[in-house]
N, C-alpha and C positions, 0 to 999 in steps of 0.2 A: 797260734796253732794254724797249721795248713786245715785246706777244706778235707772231709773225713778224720779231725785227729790222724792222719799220717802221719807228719812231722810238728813236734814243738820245739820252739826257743825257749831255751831254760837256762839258769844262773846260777851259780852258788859265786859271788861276788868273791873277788876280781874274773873270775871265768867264764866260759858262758859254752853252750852245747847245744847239739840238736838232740832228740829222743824220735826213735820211731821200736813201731811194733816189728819183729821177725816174725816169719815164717812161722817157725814156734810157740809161740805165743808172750815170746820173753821180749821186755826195755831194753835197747840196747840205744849207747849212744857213741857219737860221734866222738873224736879226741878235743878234750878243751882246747882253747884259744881265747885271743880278746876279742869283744863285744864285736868289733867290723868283720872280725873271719868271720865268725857264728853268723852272723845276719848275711852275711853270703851265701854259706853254705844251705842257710834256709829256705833264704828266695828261691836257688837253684832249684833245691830238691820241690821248692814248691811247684815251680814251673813246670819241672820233670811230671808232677806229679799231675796236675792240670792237664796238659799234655797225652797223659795216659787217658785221663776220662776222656779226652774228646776223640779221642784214637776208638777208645772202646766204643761211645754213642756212634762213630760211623759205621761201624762193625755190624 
């Protein structure tokens, strides 16, 4: 899990996905892929996401 539960890496094996909350309050996730997309697309969103706090704490 990213910091906040934003985003998690999650499985149903051979697949793998990212999960975050919307706006709405609903799970929605990313489209499957293998295990190296996913762990990309997570770091990413995690980094995005880091990025936002520190945007915010200068504010």
């Amino acid at each position: 899990m990213s910091c906040c539960d934003e985003y998690q890496l999650c499985s149903e094996i051979p697949q793998y996905f990212v999960t975050r909350w919307d706006k709405t309050g609903r799970l929605v996730e990313t489209g499957r892929s293998d295990y190296s997309t996913a762990v990309e697309a997570w770091l990413a969103l995690g980094a995005q996401h880091r990025q936002w706090h520190r945007n915010r704490a200068a504010s």
